[in-house]
C-alpha positions as CSV (number, residue, x, y, z in Angstrom):
1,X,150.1,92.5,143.7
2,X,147.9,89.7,142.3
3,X,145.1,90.7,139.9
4,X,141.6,88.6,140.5
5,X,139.1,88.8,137.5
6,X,135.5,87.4,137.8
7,X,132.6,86.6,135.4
8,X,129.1,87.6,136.3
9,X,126.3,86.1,134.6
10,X,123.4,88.2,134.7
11,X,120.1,87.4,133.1
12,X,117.5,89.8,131.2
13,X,113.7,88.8,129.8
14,X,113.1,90.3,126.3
15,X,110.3,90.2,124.6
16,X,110.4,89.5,120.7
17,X,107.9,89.0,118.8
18,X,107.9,85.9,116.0
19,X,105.1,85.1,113.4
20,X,103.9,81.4,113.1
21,X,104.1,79.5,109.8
22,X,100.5,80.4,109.3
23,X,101.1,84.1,109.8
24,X,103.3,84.1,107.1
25,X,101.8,82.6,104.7
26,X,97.9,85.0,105.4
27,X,100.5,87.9,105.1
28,X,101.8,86.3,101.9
29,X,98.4,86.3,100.5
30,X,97.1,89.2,101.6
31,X,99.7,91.5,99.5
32,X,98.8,89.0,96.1
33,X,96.7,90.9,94.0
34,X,93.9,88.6,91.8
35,X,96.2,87.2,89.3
36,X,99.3,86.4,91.1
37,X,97.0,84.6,94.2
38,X,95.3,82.8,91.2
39,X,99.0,82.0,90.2
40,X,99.8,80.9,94.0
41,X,96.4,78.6,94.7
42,X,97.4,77.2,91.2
43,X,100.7,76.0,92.3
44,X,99.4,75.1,95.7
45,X,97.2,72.8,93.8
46,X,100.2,71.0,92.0
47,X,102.5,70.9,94.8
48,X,99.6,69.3,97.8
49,X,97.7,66.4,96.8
50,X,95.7,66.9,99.6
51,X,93.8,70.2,98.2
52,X,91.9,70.0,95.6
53,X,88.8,72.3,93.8
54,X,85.8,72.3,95.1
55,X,83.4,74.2,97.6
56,X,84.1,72.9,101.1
57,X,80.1,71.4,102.1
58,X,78.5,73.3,105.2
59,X,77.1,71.2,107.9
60,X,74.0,71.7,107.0
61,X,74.8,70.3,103.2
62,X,74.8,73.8,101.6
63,X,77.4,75.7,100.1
64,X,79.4,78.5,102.1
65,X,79.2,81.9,100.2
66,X,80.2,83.9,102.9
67,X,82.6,87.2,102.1
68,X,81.8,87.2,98.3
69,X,78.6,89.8,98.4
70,X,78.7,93.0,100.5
71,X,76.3,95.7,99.7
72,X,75.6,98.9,102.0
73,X,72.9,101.4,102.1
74,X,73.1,105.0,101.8
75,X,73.7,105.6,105.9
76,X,76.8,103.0,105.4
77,X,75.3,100.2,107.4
78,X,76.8,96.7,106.6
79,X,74.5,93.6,106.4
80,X,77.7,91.9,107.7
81,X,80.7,91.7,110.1
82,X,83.9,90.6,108.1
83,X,87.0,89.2,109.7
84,X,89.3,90.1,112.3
85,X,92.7,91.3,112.3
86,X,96.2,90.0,111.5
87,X,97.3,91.7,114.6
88,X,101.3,91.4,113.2
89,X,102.3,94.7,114.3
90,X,105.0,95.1,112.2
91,X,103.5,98.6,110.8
92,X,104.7,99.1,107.3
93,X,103.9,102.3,105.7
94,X,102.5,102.4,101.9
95,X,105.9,103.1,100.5
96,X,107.8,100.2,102.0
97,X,106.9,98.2,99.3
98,X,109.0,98.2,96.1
99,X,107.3,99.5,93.0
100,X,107.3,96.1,91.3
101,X,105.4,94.2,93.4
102,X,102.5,96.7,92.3
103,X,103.1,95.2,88.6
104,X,100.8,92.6,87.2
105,X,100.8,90.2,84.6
106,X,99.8,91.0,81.2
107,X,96.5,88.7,81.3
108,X,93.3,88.8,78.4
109,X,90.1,87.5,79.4
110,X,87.7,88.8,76.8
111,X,84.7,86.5,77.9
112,X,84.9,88.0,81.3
113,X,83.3,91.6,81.6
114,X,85.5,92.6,84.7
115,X,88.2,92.7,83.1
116,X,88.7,96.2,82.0
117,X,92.0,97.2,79.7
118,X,93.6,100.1,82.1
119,X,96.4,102.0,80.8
120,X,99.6,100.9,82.2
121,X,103.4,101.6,81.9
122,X,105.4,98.4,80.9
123,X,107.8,97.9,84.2
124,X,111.2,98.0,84.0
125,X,111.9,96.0,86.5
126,X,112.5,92.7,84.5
127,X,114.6,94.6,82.4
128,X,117.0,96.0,85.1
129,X,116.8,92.1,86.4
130,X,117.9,91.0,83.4
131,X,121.0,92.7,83.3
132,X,121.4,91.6,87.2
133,X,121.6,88.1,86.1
134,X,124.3,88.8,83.9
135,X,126.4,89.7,86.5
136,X,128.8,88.1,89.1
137,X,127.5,88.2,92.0
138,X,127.1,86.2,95.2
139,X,123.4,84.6,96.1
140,X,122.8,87.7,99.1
141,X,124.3,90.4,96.6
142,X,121.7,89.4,94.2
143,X,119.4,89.4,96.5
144,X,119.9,92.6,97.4
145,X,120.5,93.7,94.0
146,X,117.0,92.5,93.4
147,X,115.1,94.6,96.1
148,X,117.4,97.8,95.4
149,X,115.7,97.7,91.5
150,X,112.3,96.8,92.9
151,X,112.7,100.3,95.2
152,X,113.2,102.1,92.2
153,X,110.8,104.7,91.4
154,X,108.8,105.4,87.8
155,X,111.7,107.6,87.0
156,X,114.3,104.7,87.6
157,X,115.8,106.7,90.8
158,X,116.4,105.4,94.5
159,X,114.5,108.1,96.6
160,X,115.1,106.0,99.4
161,X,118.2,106.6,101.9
162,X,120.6,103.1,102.3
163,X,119.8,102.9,105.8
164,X,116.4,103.1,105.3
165,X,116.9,100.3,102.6
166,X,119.2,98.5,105.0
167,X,116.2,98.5,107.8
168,X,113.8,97.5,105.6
169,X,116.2,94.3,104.1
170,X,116.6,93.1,107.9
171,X,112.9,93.9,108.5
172,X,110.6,92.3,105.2
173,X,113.8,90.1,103.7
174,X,115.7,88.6,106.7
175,X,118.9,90.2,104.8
176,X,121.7,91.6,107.0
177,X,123.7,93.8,105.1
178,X,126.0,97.0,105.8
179,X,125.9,99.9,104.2
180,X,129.1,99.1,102.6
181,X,127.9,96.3,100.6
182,X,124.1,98.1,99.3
183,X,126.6,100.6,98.0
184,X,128.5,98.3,96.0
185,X,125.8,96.4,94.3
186,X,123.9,99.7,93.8
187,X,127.1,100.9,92.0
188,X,126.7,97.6,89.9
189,X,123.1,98.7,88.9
190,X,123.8,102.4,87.9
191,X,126.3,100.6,85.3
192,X,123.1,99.4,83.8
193,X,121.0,100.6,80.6
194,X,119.7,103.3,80.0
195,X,122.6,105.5,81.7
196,X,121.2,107.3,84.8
197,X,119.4,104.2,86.2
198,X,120.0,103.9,90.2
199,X,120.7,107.4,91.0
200,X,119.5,109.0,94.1
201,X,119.1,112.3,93.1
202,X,118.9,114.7,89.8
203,X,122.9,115.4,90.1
204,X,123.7,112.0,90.7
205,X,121.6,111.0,87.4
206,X,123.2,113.6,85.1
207,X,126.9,112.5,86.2
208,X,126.3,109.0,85.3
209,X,125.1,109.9,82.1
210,X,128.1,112.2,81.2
211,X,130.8,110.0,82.6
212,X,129.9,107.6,80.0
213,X,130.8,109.7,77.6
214,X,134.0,110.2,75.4
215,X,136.8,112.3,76.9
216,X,137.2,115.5,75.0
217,X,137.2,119.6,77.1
218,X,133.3,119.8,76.3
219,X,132.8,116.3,78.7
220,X,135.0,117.8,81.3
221,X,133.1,121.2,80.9
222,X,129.8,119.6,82.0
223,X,130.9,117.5,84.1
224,X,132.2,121.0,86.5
225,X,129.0,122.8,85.4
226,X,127.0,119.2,87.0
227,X,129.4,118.5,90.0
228,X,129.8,122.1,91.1
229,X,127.1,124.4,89.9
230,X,124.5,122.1,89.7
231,X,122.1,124.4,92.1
232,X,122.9,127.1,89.7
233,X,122.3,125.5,86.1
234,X,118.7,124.2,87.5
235,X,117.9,128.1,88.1
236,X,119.4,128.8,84.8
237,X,121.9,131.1,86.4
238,X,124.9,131.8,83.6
239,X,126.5,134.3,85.4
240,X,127.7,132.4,88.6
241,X,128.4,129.7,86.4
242,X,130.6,131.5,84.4
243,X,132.8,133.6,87.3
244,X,132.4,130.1,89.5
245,X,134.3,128.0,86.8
246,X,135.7,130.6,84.8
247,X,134.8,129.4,81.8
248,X,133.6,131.4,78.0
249,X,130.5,131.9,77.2
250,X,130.9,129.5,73.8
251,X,132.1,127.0,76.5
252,X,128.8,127.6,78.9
253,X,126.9,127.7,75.4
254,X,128.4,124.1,73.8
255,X,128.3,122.5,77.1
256,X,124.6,123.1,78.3
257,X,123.8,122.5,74.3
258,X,124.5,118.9,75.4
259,X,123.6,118.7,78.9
260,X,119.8,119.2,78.0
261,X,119.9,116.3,75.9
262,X,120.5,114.5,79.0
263,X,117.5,112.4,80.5
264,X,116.3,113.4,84.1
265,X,114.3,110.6,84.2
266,X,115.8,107.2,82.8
267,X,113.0,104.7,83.9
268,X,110.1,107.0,82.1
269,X,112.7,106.8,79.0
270,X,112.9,103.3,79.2
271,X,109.1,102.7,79.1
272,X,108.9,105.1,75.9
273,X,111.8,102.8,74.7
274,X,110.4,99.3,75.1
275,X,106.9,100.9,74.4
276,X,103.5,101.7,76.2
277,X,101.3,98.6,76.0
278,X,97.4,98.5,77.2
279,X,97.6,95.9,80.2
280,X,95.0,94.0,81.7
281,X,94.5,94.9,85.3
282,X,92.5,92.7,86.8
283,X,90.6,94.5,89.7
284,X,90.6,92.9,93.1
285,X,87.0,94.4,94.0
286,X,84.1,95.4,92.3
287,X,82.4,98.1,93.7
288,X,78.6,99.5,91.8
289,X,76.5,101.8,92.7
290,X,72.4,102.1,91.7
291,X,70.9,105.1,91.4
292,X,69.6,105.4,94.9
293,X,72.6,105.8,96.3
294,X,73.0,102.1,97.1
295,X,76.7,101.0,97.1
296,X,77.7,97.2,96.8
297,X,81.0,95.5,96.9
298,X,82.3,92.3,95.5
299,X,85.4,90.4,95.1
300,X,86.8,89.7,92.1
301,X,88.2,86.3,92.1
302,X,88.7,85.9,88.5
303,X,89.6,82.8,87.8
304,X,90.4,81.8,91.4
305,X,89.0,78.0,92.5
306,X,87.6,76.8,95.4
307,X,89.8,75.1,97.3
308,X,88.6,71.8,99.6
309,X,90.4,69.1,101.3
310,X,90.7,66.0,99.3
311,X,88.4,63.3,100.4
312,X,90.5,60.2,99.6
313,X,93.3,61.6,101.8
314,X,91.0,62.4,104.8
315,X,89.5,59.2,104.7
316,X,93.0,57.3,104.4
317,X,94.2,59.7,107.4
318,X,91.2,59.2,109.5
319,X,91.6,55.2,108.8
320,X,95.1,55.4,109.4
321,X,94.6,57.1,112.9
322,X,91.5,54.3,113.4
323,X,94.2,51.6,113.1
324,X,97.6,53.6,114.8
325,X,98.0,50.2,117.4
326,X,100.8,48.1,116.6
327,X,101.5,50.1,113.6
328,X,104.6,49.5,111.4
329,X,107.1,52.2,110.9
330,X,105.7,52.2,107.2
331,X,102.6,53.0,108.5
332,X,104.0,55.8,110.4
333,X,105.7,57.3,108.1
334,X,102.4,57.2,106.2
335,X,100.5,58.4,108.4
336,X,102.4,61.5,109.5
337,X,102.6,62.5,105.4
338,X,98.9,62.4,105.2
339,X,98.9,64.3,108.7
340,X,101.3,67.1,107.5
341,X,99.6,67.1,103.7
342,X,96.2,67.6,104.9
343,X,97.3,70.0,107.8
344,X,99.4,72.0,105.5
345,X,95.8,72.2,102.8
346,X,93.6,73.1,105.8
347,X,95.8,76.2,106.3
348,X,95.7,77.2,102.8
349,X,92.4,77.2,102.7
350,X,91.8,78.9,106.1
351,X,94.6,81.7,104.9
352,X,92.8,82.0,101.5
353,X,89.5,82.8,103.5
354,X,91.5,85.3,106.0
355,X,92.6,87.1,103.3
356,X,89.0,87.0,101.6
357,X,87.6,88.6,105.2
358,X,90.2,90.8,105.1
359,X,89.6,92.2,102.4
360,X,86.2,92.8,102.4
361,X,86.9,94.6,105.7
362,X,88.9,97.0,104.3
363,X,87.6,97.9,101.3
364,X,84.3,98.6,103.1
365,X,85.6,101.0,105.6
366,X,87.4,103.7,102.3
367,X,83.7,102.9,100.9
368,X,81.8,104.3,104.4
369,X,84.8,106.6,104.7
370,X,84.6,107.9,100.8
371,X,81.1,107.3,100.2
372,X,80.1,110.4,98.6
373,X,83.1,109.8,96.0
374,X,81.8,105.9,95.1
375,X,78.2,107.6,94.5
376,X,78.9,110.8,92.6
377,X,82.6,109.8,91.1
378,X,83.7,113.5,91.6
379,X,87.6,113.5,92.9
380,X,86.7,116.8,94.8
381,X,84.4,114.6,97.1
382,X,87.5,112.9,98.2
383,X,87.5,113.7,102.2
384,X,91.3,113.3,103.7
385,X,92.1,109.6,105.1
386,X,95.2,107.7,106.3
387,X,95.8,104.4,106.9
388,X,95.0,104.9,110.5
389,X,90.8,106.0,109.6
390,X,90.5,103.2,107.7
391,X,91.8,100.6,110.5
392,X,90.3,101.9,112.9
393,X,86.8,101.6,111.1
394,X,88.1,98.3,109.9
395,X,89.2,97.2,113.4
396,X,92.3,95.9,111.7
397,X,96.1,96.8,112.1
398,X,97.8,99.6,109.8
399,X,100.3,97.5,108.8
400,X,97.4,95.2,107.6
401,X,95.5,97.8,105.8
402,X,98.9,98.9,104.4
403,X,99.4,95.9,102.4
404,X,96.0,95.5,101.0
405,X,96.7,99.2,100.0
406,X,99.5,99.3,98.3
407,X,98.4,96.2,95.6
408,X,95.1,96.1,95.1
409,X,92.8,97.7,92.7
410,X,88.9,98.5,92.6
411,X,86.4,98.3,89.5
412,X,84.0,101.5,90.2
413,X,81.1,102.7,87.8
414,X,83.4,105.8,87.8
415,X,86.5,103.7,86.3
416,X,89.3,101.8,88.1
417,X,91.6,102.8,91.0
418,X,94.0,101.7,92.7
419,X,93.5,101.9,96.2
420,X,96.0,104.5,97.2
421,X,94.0,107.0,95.3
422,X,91.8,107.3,98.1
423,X,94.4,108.1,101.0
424,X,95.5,111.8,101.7
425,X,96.7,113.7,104.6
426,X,94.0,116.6,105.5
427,X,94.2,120.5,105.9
428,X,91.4,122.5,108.0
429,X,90.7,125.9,106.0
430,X,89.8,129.3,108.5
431,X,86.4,128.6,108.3
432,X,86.9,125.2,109.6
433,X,86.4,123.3,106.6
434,X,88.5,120.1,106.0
435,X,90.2,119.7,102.5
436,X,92.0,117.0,101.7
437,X,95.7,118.0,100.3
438,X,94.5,116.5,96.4
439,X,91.8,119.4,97.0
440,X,94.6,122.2,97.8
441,X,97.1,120.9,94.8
442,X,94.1,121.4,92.5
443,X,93.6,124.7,93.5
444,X,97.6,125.6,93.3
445,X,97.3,123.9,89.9
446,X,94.8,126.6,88.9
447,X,96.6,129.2,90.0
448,X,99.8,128.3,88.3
449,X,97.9,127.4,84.8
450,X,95.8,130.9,85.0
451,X,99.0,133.1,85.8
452,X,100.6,135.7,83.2
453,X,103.4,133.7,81.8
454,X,105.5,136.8,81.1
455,X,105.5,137.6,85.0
456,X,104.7,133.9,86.5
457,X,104.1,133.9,90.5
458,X,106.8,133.1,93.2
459,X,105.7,130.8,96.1
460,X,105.7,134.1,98.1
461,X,102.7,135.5,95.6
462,X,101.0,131.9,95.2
463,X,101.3,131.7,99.2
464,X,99.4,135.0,99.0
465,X,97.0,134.5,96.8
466,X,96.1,130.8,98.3
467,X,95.9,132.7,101.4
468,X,93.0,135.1,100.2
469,X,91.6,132.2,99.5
470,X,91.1,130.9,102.6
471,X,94.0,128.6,102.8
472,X,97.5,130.2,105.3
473,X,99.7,127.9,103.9
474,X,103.5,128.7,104.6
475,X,105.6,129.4,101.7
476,X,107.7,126.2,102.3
477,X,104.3,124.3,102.3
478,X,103.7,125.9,99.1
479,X,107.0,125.2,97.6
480,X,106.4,121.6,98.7
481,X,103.1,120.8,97.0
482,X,104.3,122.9,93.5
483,X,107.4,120.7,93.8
484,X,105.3,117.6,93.8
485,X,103.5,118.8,91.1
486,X,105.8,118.8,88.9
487,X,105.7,122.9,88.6
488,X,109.2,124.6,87.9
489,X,109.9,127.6,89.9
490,X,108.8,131.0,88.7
491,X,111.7,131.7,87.0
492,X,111.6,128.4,84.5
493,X,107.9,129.1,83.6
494,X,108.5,131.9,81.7
């Protein structure tokens, strides 16, 4: 019986989405804060001889000031219409990026009154980075090593899952990598200083610190009381401890003697370690109000140029093009340098001014959206707003409005803030009211700090009381928000 096998060719249409060159680079620019795009126009500078510094004349001989000035009266009206949208679609929320692209450089400009010391953490993340170097690894493990330290949190933990790394990598980096190989460099990186760094979760972070210890009983003690009763020695509970590993009390004693001494929280420790210095942010707008309630906003570009297209090389292009009959091969060769010099300076400069619009455009819609905030400065004016409110007032993309978000900062009569500050989810009270969930943590806050500490309140009782209040929140709605506080449970705030 003969056996016939065929091949059938069949044809599907996909759609897939790719980003031009100059897509890139205005998505490039628009997630620079001040300094580091003053770093970038800097370099651009040095690298194109066909840009140079200088206002760009108008047609009518003037000079273009267009995007630098936005003020706003009390109803929110705008005397102008900024920009228009990226339209990438690639929505990224305000965690995807990694914490140190947040980070900016250490800069002093004393001459310059917009520069305002803020109080700042030193990053760790050149640290860590450091220590990456040192190793032997291949150019995509270092790669990745790089983005897994720059998703660290302040604490020096990975909150984030590997897949969720892993999409992101394939997503923002162009990295394909398995889970396999995130979990052997992020092995690599929990061998780093301090001990703890890299771990995923509280458990995780105390093991790595006690398997670098000395062999003796007492490290084998801690390490069961850690890797099996770690639920129970956060609640303090000795007794299940004690019949679970059937251990002595002296043992439970010694071995938790040692176990506080552990840090839950290497990265903090490593900023107290290198030490807390006063860095200059430089804020990216600057946003004043008068005393009738008129609210202005500004750019900062610091010490950002004007960028123009060099004259000599548009006059030897436009001669060039004048003469391109019977041209040499020299000559063409010359020619398409200008051509892709003065192309490649035109798009700078037209990126440079998209992110400028862009700007603007957002940081005018959290001002209509948060207006009572930017004229009274009291946090408890704060009305709830996503990403979402403030592009569709923008009439931008969220993904665009994420990445101004997540890097930028704003000068206020009222002090300086990042722009996160102003984004929160929202919660409608019985009476109809909406609160913002910064409103609702403040109030659980005051609960919690007014409470008899001899008989503190369980999330059942705080549940209750927020409830009398006017706020049904569930108890596992509770327990979230006390948890993100930073408030123990009842029985470890005695």
């Amino acid at each position: 019986m003969a056996i016939h096998s065929s091949q059938v060719q069949t044809q599907t249409q996909q759609q897939v989405q790719t980003l031009s060159p100059q897509q890139i680079l205005a998505v490039k620019l628009l997630e620079l804060p001040t300094v580091e795009l003053e770093e970038r126009v800097h370099a651009e500078l040095l690298d194109n001889p066909a840009l140079e510094e200088g206002k760009e004349p108008s047609e009518d001989g003037l000079h273009d000031d267009e995007g630098e000035d936005y003020a706003t009266d009390q109803d929110g009206e705008p005397n102008t219409d900024y920009g228009e949208d990226l339209s990438l679609g690639d929505y990224r929320t305000e965690d995807d990026i990694p914490d140190y692209k947040l980070q900016e450089n250490n800069r002093s400009k004393d001459d310059k009154p917009e520069d305002i010391p803020f109080s700042d953490n030193v990053s760790f993340y050149e640290t860590l980075k450091e220590q990456l170097d040192m190793q032997a690894l291949t150019p995509e493990e270092k790669q990745l090593g790089e983005y897994l330290i720059g998703s660290l949190d302040d604490d020096g933990l990975l909150r984030k899952s590997i897949d969720t790394l892993i999409d992101e990598l394939a997503i923002y980096q162009g990295i394909n990598a398995t889970p396999q190989e995130a979990e052997h460099v992020l092995s690599i990186i929990q061998d780093f200083d301090p001990a703890g760094i890299g771990a995923r979760n509280l458990q995780e972070c105390l093991l790595l610190q006690i398997k670098r210890k000395e062999d003796s009983p007492l490290k084998q003690t801690e390490y069961d009381i850690i890797s099996k009763c770690c639920d129970e020695f956060t609640k303090k509970n000795k007794d299940k401890i004690l019949q679970k590993l059937n251990i002595t009390e002296k043992q439970y004693n010694d071995a938790v003697a040692e176990l506080v001494k552990l840090n839950p929280r290497p990265g903090s420790s490593m900023g107290e370690t290198i030490g807390k210095n006063i860095q200059q942010i430089i804020p990216d707008f600057i946003v004043e109000t008068e005393d009738d309630g008129t609210v202005s906003l500004s750019l900062n570009n610091h010490n950002v140029p004007e960028l123009r297209l060099s004259r000599e090389f548009t006059d030897m292009l436009d001669e060039h093009t004048r003469n391109k009959t019977n041209q040499s091969k020299e000559s063409k060769d010359a020619m398409l340098f200008l051509k892709q010099k003065v192309d490649a300076a035109q798009n700078f400069i037209n990126a440079v001014k998209q992110r400028q619009q862009t700007l603007m455009s957002t940081m005018q819609a959290i001002i209509d959206l948060q207006r009572p905030f930017f004229q009274e400065g009291d946090e408890s004016l704060l009305r709830p707003m996503i990403l979402k409110d403030v592009a569709e007032r923008a009439r931008l993309d969220v993904s665009t409005v994420s990445r101004v978000s997540n890097s930028k900062y704003v000068q206020t009569n009222f002090g300086i803030y990042p722009l996160k500050f102003f984004f929160s989810d929202g919660y409608t009270t019985e009476s109809g009211e909406e609160l913002s969930v910064r409103e609702i943590k403040r109030i659980l806050k005051e609960c919690v700090d007014h409470e008899d500490k001899n008989r503190p309140y369980t999330d059942d009782e705080l549940a209750v009381i927020l409830k009398e209040k006017g706020y049904p929140l569930a108890r596992r709605t509770v327990s979230k928000y006390r948890q993100q506080l930073n408030i123990p449970v009842a029985r470890l705030r005695r």
